[in-house]
N, C-alpha and C positions, 0 to 999 in steps of 0.2 A: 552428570549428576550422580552424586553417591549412593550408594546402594540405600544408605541408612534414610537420607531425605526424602528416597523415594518411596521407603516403606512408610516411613511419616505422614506425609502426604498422605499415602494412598490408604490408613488407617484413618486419617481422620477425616478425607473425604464420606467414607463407608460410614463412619459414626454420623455422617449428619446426613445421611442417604441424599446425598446430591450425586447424580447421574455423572458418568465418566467411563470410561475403557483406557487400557494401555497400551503403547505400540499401535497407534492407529496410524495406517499410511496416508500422511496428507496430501499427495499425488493426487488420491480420489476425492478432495475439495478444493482444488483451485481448477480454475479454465485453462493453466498451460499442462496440467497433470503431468507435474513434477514435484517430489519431493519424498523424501523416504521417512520413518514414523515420526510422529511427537510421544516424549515420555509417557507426557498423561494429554488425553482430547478428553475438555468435559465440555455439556451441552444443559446449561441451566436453562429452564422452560419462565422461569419467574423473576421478579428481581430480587427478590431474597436469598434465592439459588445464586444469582447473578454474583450479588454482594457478598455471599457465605464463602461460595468459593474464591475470589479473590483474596477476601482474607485469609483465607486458610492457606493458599498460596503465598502470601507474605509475609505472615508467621512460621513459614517452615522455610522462608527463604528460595523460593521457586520462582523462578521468574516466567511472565505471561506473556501472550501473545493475543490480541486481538483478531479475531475472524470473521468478515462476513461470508460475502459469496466467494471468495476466492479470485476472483476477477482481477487484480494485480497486486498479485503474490506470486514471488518465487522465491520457494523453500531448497533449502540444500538437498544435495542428497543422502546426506547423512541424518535427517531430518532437523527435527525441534528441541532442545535440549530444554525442557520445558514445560508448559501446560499452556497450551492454545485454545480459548475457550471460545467456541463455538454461539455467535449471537446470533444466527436465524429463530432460534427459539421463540426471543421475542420480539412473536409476526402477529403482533395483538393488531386488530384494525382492518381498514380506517375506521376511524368515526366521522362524521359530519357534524358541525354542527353551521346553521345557515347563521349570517350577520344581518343586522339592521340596514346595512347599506348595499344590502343584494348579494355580496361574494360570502363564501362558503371556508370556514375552515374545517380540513382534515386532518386527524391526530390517528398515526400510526405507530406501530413500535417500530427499533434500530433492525429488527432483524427482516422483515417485509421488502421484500423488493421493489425496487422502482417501478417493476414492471406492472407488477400486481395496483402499487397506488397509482400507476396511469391509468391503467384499465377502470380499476372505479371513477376515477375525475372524468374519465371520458362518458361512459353510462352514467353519471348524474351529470354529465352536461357541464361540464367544468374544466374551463381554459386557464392555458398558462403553464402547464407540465407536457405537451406533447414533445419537446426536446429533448425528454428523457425518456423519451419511452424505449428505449432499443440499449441505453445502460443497463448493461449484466449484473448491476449492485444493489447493494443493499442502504435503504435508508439511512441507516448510522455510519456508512461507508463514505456517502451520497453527502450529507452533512458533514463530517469530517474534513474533507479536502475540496469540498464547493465544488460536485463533480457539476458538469455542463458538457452542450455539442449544438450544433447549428443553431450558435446566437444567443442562445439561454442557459441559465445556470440557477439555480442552487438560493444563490443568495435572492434572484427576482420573483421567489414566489416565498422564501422560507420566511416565519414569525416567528418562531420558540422553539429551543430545542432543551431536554428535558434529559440530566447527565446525571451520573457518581463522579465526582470530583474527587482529590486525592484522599480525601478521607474516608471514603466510600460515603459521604454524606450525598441523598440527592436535592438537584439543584437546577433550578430554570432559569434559562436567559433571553433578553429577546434577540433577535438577529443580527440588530445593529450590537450589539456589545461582544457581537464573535469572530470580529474582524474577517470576514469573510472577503476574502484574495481569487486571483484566478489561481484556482487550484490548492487555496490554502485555507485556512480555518484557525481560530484560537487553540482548538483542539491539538494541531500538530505542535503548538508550544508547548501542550499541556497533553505528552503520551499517556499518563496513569488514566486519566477521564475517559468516561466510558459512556457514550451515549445509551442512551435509553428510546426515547422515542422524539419523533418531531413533527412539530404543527407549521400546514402549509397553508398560505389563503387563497385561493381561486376566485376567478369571477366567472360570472354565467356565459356560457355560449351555446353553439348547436351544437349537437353531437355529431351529428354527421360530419360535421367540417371536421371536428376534432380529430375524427378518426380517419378523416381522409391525408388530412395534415401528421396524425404519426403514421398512418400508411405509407406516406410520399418518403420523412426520414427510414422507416425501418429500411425500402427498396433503396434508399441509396446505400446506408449500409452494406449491404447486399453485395452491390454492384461493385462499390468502392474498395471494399474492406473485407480480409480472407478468414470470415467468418466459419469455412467450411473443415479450418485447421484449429489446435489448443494452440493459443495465448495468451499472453497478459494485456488483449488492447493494444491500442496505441503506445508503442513504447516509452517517447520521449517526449517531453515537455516540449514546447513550441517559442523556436527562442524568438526572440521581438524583431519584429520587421521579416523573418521568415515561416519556412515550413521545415523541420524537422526531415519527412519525408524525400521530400525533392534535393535537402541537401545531402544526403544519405545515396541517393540514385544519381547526384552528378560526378559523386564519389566511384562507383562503377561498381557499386555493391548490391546491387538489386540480384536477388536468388543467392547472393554470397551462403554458405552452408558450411556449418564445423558437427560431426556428428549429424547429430537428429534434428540440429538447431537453425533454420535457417529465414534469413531477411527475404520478404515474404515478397515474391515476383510480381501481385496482384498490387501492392502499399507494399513502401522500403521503411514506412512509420512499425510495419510490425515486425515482432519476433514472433517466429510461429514455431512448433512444434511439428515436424510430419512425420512424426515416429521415433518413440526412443528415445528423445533429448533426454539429458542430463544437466542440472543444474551447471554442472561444469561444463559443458556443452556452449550453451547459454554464455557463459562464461568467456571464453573463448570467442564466442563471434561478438563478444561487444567490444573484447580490447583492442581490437585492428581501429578503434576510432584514435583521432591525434589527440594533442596535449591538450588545447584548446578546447576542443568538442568534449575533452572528459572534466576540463575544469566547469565550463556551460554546465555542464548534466548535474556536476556535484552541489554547484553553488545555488541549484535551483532545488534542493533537496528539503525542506524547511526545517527549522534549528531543532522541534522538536524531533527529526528522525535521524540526528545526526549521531549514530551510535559508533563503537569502536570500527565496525570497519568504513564506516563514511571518514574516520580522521585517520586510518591508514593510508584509504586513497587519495585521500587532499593531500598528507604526508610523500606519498609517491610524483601524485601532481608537481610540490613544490618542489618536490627534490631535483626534477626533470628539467624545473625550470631556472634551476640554482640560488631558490631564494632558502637557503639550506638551515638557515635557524627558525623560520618558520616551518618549514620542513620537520623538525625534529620535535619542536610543540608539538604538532598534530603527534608523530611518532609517540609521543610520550602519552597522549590523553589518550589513544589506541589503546596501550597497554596495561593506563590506568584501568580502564574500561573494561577490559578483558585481558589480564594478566596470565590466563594461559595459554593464551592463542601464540606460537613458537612464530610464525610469521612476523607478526608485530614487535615482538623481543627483537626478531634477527636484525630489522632493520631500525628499531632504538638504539641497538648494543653498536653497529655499524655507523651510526651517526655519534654514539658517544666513544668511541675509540678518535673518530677525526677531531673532535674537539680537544680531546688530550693529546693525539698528537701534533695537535698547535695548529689544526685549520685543516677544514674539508675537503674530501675526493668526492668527485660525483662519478662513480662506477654505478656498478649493475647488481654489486655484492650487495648483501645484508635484505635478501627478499624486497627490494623495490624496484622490481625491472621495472620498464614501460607497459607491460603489457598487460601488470598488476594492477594497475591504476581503477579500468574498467572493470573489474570483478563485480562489483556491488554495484556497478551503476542502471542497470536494467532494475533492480529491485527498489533502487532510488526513486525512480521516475516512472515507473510503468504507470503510474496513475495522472495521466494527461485526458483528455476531456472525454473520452471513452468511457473511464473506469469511474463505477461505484464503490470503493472496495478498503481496504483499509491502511496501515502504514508497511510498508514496503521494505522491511530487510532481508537480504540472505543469509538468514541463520544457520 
């Protein structure tokens, strides 16, 4: 970012006394504690604040970054070239209010953890959310990509969710109008929208079972899943008719380790951290996956998070696989998208030399080895039925 947009910024932030610092290390807000600083972290408490600072960030031409709890997110180690704005702020909530036909709606804000709204449903007696209660996310994280786990999700109890649409206008919708997917949301078509808060309906139960039944999930977690390391969750999307995990362990990868980075001996579903990892790191242990497993990962990425380097790696994908003018599309919206990333040029300018010289070479030249593929694919997908959390690039 220019010296100049960032003093911009950072003046007219101050003129409208909305909360922020600069050079904050995001390392210390995600669950893999990785990542080195964002330009500017601001933390708007209200949605005024919320609303002021976006615009002010797209009048000075700053591009943003959505945050909840950090829970699947990995950031570069170069950090955030950017303003990542921090929504736990607003952790308004719950409210209650009871219905005529006995269930119970609760309206919390985007920044409130799952954990915090199960705990209340649970103490007022209110069934239907114990399957979340052991997701690390955040409400607007949670509603974003229809987080779920053991059998429940997102869309089977959610009613309304309450956003800034691209205009920073806010705006309510009910459920059914948010195309809510395993794992996906209207929201991912729509990255500028920014949730705000969202209304769940519950119906009456005992408490006791309730809390017996998220006691039973949280110990499997436990048992299952290497809670005791940083990660970003379950890493990868769950492709149809398998399990991510077990294909990953018949591959012979289980404890596989690059750096600090390693596939986690307890679940081969995790990437863990046991010291040190580096985004690049990370990196590294995701691209020993094959063509196939990295085209699976990408195509499961949803259209709204499909940024310059998701069309690098499709780019790289096709190239591998010799569908080479396809290949060069993706190369080219890559570079549209981020014109100064030298990577994406090298392997444009290498796809446009073979077409002038009258028909393609598939080499290794022009930054699209095979092993570039998976760079971004961890960051694609880490939000599989674990994660509350928000969209997923490596910035």
């Amino acid at each position: 970012m220019q010296e100049k947009t960032i003093t911009a910024l950072r003046d007219a932030l101050t003129r409208q006394q909305l909360p922020f610092v600069q050079g904050e290390p995001l390392a210390a807000h995600t669950t893999f504690r990785i990542g080195g600083p964002a330009v500017f972290w601001c933390t708007p408490k209200t949605v005024d604040q919320l609303r002021c600072t976006l615009a002010l960030c797209r009048e000075n031409g700053v591009r943003t970054y959505l945050l909840g709890n950090g829970s699947n997110t990995l950031f570069a180690d170069e950090g955030y070239d950017g303003a990542v704005i921090d929504l736990r702020g607003l952790n308004f909530g719950p409210t209650a209010e009871p219905q005529p036909d006995g269930s119970t709606r609760l309206t919390a804000g985007a920044g409130l953890t799952l954990g915090r709204l199960c705990a209340v449903a649970q103490q007022q007696s209110l069934a239907g959310l114990a399957f979340a209660c052991g997701i690390p996310g955040t409400i607007g994280g949670a509603v974003h990509m229809n987080a779920g786990a053991y059998g429940g999700e997102m869309k089977d109890v959610l009613e309304s969710v309450t956003f800034l649409d691209s205009d920073l206008t806010e705006r309510t919708l009910p459920a059914a109008e948010l195309a809510l997917g395993y794992r996906t949301s209207l929201f991912e078509q729509h990255p500028d929208w920014c949730v705000l808060s969202a209304t769940v309906r519950l119906q009456p139960g005992d408490s006791a079972a309730i809390l017996a039944e998220m006691q039973d999930y949280l110990q499997r977690r436990k048992d299952k899943q290497p809670l005791e390391w940083p990660s970003a969750g379950s890493t990868f999307k769950r492709p149809q008719g398998a399990f991510a995990g077990k294909l990953i362990e018949d591959c012979g990868l289980r404890g596989f380790t690059v750096g600090g980075a390693q596939i986690s001996e307890k679940h081969c579903g995790f990437v863990i951290n046991r010291g040190g990892a580096t985004c690049a790191d990370v990196r590294a242990l995701i691209r020993d996956n094959r063509i196939l497993d990295a085209e699976m990962l990408l195509d499961g990425v949803p259209v709204g998070s499909r940024d310059a380097e998701w069309h690098f790696l499709k780019g790289s994908v096709l190239y591998r696989k010799g569908w080479l003018e396809d290949a060069y599309t993706h190369y080219t919206a890559a570079c549209r998208m981020n014109p100064n990333n030298a990577e994406y040029r090298a392997a444009q300018a290498h796809m446009e030399t073979g077409r002038r010289n009258g028909g393609y070479r598939t080499t290794n030249q022009g930054g699209c080895s095979a092993c570039d593929m998976c760079s971004g694919l961890l960051c694609a997908d880490c939000c599989c039925e674990c994660m509350g959390g928000d969209l997923i690039r490596c910035c």
